[in-house]
DRENDOPA-930278 format. One record per atom (N, C-alpha, C): x, y, z. Coordinates in Angstrom, 3 decimals. Atoms other than C-alpha are relative to their C-alpha. Layout:
> u v w
> X Y Z $
...
***
This chain:
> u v w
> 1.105 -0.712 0.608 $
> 14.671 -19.500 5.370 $
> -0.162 -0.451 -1.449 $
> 0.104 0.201 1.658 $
> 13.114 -20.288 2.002 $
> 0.203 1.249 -1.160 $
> -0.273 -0.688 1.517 $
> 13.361 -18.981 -1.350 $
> -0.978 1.531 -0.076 $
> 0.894 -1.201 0.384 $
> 10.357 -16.488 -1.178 $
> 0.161 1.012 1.430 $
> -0.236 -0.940 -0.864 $
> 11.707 -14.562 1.661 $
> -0.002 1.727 -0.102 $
> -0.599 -1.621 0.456 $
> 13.895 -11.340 -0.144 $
> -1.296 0.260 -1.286 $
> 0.843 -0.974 1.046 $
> 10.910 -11.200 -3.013 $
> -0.973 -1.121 -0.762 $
> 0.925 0.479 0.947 $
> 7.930 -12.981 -4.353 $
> -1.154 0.280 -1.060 $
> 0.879 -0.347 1.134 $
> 5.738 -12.431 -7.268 $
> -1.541 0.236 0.591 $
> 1.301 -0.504 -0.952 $
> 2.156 -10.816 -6.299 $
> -1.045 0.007 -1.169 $
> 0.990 0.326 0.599 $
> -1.307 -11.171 -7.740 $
> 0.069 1.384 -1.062 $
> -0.335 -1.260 0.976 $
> -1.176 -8.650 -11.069 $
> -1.532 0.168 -0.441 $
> 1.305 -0.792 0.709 $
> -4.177 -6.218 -12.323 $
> 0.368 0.866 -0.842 $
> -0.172 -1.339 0.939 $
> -4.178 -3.699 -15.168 $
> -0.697 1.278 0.403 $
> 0.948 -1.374 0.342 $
> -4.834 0.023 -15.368 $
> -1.295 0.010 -0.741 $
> 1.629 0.152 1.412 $
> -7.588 -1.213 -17.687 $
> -1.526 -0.243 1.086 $
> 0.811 0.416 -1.209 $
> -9.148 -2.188 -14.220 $
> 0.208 0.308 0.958 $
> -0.542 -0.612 -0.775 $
> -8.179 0.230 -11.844 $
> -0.783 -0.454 1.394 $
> 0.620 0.272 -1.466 $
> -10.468 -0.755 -8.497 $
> 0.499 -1.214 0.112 $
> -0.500 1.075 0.235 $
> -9.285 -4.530 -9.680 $
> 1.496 0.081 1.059 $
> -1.250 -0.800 0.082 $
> -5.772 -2.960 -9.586 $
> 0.397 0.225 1.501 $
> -0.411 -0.457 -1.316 $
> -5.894 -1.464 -5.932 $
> -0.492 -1.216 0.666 $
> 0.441 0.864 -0.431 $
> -7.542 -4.350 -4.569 $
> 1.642 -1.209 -0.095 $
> -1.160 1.100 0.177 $
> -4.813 -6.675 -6.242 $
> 1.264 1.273 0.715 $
> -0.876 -0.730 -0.586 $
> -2.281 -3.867 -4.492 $
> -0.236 -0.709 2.061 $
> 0.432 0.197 -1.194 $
> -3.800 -4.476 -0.971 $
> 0.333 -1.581 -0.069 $
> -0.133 2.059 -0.064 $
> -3.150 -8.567 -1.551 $
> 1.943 0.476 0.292 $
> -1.721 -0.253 0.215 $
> 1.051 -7.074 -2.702 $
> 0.291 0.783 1.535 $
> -0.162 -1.087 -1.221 $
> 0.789 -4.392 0.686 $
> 0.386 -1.444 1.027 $
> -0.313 1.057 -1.108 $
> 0.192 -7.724 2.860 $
> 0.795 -0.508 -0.002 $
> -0.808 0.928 -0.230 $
> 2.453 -9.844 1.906 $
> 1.532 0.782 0.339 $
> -1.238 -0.814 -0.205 $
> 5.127 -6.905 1.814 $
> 0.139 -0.046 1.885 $
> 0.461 0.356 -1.338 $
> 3.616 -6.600 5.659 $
> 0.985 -1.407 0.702 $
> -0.400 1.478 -0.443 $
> 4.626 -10.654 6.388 $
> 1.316 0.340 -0.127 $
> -1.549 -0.128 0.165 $
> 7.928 -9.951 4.732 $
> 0.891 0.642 1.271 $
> -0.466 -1.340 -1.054 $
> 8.681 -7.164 7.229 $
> 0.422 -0.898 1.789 $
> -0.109 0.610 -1.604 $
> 7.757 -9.534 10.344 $
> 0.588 -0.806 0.152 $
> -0.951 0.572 -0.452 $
> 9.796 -12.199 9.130 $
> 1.553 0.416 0.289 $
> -1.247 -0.220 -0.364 $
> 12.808 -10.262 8.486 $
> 0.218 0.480 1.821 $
> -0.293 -0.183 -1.118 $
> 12.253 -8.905 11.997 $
> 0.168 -1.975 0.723 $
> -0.390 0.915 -0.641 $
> 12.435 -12.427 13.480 $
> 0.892 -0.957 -0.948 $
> -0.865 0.447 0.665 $
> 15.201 -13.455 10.668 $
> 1.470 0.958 0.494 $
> -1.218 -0.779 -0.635 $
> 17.628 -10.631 12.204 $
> 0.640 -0.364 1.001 $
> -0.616 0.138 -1.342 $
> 18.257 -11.663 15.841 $
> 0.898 -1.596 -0.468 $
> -0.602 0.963 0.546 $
> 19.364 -15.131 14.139 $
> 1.028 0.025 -0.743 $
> -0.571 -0.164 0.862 $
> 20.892 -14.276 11.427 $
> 0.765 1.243 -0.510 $
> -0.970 -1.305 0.178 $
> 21.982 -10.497 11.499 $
> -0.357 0.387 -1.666 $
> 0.603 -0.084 1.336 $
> 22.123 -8.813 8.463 $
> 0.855 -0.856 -1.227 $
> 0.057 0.783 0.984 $
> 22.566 -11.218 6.124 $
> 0.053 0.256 -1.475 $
> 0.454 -0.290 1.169 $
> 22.725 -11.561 2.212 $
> -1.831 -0.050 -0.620 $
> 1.858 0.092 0.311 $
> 18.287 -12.367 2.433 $
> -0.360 0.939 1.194 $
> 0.668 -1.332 -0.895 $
> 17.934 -9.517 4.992 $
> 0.342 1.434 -0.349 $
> -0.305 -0.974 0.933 $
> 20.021 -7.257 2.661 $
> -1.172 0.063 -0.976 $
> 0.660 0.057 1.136 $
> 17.895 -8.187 -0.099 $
> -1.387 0.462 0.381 $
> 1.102 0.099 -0.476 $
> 14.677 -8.512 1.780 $
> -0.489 1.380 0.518 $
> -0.004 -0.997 -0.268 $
> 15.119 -5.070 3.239 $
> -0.249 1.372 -0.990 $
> -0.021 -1.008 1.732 $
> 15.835 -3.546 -0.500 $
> -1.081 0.256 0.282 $
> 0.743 0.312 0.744 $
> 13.172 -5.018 -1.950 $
> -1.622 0.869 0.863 $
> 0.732 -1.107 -0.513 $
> 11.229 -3.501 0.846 $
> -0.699 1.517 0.077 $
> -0.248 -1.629 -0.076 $
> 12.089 -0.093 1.059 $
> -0.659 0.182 -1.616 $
> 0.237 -0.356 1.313 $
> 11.839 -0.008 -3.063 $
> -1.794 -0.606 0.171 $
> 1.268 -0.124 -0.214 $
> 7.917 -1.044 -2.705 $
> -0.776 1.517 1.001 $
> 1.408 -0.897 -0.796 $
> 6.395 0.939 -0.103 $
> 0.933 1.968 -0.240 $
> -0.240 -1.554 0.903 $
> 8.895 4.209 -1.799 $
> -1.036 -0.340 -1.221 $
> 0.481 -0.489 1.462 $
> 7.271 3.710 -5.300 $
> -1.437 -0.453 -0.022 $
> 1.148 0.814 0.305 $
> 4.408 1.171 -5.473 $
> -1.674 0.691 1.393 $
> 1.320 -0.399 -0.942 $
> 2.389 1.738 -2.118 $
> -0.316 2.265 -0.073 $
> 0.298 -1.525 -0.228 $
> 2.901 5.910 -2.662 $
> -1.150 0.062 -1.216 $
> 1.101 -0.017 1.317 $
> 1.072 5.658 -6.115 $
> -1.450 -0.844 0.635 $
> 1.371 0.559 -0.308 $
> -1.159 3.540 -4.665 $
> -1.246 0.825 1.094 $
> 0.259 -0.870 -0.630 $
> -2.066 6.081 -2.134 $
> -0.526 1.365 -0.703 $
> 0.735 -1.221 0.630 $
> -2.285 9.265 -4.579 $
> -1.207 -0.934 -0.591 $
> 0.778 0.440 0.982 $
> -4.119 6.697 -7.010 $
> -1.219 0.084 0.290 $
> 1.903 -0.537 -0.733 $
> -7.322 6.772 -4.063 $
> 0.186 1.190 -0.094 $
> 0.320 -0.992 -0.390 $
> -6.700 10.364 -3.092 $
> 0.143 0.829 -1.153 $
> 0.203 -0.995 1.157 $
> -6.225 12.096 -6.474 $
> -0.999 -0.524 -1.116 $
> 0.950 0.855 0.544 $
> -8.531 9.929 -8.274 $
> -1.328 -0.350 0.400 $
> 1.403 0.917 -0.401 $
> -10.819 7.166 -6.799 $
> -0.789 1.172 1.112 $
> 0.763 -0.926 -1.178 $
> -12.022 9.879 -3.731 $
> -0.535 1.092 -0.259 $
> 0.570 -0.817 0.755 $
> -12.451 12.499 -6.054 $
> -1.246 -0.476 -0.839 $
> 1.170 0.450 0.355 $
> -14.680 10.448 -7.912 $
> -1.468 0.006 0.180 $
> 1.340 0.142 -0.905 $
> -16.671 9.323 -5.574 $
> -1.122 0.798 0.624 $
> 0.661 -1.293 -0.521 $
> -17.452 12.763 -4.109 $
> -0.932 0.308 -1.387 $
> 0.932 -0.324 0.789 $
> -18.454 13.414 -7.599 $
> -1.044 -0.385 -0.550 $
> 1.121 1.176 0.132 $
> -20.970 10.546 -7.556 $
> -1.251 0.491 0.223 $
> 1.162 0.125 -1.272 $
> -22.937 11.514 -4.670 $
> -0.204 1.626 -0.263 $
> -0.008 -2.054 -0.059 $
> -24.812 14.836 -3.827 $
> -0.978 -0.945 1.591 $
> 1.332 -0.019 -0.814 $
> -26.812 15.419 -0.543 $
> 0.621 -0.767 1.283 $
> -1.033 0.920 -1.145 $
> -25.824 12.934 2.397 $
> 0.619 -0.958 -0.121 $
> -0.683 1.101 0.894 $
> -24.597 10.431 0.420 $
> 1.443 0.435 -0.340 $
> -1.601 -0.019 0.192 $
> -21.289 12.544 -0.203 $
> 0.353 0.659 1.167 $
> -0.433 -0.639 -0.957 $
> -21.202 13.843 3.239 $
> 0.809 -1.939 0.450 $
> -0.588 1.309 -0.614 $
> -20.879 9.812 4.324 $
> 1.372 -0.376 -0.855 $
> -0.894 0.486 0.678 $
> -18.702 9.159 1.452 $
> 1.203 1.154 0.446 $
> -0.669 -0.791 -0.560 $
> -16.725 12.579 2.582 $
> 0.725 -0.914 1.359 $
> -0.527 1.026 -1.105 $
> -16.100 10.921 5.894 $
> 0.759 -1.015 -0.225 $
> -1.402 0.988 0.597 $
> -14.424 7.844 4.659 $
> 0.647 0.257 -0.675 $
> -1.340 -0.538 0.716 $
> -12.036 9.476 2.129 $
> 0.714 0.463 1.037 $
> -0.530 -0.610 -0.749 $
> -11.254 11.752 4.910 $
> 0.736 -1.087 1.313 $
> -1.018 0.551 -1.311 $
> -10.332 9.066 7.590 $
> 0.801 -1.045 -0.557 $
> -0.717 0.783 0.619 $
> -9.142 7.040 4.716 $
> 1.589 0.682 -0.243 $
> -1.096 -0.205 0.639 $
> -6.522 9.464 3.581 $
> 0.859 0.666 1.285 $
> -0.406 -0.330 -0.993 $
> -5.923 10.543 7.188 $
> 1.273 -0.874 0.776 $
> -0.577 1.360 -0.554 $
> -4.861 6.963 8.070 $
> 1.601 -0.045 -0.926 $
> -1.408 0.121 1.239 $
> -2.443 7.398 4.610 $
> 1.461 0.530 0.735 $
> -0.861 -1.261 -1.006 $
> -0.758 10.481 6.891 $
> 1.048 -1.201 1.165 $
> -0.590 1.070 -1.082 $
> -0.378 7.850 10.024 $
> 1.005 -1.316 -1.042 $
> -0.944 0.950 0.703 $
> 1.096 5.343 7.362 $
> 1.222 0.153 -0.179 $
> -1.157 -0.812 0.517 $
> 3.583 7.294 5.950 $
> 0.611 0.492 0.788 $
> -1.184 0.073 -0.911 $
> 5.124 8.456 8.950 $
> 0.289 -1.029 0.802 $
> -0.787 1.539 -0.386 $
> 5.074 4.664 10.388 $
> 1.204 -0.159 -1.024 $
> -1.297 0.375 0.736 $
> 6.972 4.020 7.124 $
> 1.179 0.797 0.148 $
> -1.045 -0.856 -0.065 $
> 9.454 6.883 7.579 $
> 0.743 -0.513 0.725 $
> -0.329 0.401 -0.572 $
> 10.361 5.409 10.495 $
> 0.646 -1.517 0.034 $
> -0.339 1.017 0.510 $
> 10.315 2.089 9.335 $
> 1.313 -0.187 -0.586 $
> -1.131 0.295 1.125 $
> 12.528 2.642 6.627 $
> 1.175 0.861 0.155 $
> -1.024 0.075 -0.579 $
> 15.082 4.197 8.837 $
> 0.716 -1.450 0.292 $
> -0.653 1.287 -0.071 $
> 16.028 0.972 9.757 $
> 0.103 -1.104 -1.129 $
> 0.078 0.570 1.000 $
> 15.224 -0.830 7.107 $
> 1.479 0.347 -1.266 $
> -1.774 -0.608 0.288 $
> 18.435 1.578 5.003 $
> 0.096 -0.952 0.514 $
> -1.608 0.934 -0.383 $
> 20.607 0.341 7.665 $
> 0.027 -1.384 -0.200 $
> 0.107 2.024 0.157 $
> 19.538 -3.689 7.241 $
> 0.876 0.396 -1.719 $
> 0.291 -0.373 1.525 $
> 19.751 -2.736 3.632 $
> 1.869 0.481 -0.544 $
> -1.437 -0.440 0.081 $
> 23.292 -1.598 3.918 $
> 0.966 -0.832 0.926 $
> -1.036 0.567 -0.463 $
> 24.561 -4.060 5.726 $
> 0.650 0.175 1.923 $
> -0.178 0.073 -1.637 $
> 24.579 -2.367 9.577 $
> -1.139 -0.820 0.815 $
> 0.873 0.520 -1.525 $
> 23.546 -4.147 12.704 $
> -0.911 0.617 0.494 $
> 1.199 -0.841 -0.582 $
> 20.021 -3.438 13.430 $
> -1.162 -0.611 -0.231 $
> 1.259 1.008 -0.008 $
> 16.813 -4.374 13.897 $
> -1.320 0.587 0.363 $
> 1.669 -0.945 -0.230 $
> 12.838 -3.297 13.821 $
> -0.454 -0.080 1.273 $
> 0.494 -0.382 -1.158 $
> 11.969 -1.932 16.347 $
> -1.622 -0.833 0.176 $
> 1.261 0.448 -0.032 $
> 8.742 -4.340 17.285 $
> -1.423 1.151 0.126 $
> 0.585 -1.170 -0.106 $
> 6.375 -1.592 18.161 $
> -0.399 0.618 -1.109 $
> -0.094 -0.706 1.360 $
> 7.067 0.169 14.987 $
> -0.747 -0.726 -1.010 $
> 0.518 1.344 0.843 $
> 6.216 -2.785 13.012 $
> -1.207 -0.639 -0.176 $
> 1.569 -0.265 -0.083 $
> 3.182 -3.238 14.534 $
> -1.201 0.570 -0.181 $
> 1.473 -1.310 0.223 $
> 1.204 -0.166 14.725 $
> 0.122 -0.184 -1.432 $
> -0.180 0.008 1.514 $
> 2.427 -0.275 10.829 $
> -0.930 -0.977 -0.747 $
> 0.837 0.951 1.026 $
> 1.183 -3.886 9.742 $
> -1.510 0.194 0.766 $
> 1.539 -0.181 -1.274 $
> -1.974 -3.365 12.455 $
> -0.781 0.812 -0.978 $
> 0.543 -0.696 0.844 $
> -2.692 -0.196 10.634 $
> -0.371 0.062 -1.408 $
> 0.341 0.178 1.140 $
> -2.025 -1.265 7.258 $
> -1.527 -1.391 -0.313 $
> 1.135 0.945 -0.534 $
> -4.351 -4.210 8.095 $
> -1.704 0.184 0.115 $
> 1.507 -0.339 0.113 $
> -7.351 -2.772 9.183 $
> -0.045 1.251 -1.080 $
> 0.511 -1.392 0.725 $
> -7.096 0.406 6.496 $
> -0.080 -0.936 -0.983 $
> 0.710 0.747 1.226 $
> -7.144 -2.310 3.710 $
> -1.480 -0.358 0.208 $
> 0.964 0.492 -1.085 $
> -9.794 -4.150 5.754 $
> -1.183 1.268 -0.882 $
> 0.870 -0.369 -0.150 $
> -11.627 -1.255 5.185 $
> -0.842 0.977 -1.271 $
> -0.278 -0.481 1.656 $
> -10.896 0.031 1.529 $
> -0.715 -1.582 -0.476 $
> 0.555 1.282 0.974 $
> -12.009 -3.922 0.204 $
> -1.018 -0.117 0.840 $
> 1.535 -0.396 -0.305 $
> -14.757 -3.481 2.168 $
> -1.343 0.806 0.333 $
> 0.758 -1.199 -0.378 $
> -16.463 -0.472 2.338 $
> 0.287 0.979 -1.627 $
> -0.889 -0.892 1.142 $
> -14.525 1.695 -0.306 $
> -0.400 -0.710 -1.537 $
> -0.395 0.263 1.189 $
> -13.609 -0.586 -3.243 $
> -1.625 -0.322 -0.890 $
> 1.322 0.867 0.174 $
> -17.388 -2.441 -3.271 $
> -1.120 1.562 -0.256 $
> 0.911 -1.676 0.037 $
> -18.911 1.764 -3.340 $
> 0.266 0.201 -0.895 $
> -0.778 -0.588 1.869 $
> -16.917 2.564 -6.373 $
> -0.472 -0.830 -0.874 $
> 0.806 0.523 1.013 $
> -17.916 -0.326 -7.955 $
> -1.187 0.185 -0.473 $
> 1.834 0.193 -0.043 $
> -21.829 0.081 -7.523 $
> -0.242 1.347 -0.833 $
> 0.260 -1.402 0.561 $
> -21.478 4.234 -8.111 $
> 0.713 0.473 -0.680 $
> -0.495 -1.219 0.485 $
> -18.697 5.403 -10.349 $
> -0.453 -0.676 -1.508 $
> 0.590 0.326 1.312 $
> -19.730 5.062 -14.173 $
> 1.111 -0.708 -0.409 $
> -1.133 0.817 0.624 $
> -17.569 3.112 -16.613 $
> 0.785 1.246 -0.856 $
> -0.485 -1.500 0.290 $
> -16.492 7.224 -17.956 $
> 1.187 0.086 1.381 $
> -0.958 -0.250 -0.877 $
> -14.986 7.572 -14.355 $
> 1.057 -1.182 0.132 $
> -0.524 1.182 -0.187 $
> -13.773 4.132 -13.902 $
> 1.423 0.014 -0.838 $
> -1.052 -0.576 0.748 $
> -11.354 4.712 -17.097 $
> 0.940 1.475 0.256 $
> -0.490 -1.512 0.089 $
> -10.704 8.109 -16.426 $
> 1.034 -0.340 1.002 $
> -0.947 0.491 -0.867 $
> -9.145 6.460 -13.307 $
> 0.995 -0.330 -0.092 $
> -0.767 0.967 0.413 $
> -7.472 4.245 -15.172 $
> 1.002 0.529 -0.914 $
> -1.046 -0.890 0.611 $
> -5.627 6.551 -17.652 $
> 1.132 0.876 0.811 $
> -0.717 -0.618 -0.742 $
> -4.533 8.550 -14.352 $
> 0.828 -0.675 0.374 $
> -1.079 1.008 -0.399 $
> -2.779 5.614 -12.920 $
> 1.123 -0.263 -1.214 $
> -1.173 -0.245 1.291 $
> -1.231 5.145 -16.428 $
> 0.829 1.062 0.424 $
> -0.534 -1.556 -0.519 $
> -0.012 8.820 -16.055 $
> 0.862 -0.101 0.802 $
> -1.153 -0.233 -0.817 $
> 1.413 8.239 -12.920 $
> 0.923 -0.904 0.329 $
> -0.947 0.560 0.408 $
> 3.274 5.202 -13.775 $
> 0.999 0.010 -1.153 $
> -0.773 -0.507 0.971 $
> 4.719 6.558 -16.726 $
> -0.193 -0.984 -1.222 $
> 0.180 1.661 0.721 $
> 2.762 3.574 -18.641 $
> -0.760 0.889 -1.611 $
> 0.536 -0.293 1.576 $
> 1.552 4.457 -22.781 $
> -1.309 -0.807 0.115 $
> 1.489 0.119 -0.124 $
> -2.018 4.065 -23.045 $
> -0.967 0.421 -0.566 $
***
């Protein structure tokens, strides 16, 4: 296996550009995704390993810290926004996609739970391995819910939230990275 297996560097955005920001998140989600499918076909070979230890970490520590923020960051933020954009049927439609957007978050988050049962044990060194299945519905789902945030979602916010909300966004994400601003 090569070098960029246990952890590679991902496309970077600022809070200064928060829709930028989640967008460049959804590029870091995928490749975390790839990571996931090789360690599953780096295990039956190789077991757990010192790059399936690592690879497993490095895992788990993303989709705990990075993808959860990235998750409140739409639903306490960008979705609130948006609602406050629109009036009339315009935030009933936009209602609808927050709602099956942050629904899908629900289905995420208990794929990952599951996930990152196993993931620990790689991570520690026991014999074990992703359950394929698991792995799937996970990158499948994470897949088409980006899919549908960089195209539907991110391209709406741009057109309707002011450059007032846009920041306002952007200070929250500060906030909930613990970033000075």
């Amino acid at each position: 296996m090569g070098t960029e297996f246990p952890g590679f560097s991902g496309p970077s955005a600022s809070t200064e550009a928060p829709l930028e920001m989640l967008a460049a998140c959804h590029i870091r989600i995928e490749r975390q995704c790839a990571t996931l499918e090789r360690l599953a076909a780096h295990l039956p070979a190789h077991g757990c390993d010192d790059q399936a230890r690592l690879a497993a970490s490095n895992i788990i520590r993303y989709f705990d810290t990075a993808a959860v923020q990235h998750h409140a960051d739409e639903e306490t933020d960008l979705f609130p926004a948006l609602l406050e954009s629109m009036a009339g049927s315009d935030a009933v439609c936009i209602k609808g996609l927050t709602d099956g957007l942050s629904a899908e978050h629900r289905r995420l988050e208990a794929l990952w739970r599951k996930l990152r049962h196993y993931l620990q044990r790689i991570a520690t060194g026991e014999d074990a391995t992703l359950p394929p299945e698991a792995l799937e519905q996970f990158n499948d789902l994470y897949a088409s819910h980006m899919k549908r945030e960089d195209d539907e979602l991110l391209p709406m916010a741009a057109r309707l939230l002011s450059d007032h909300d846009i920041d306002r966004i952007g200070r929250a994400m500060r906030e909930r990275r613990g970033i000075e601003g």
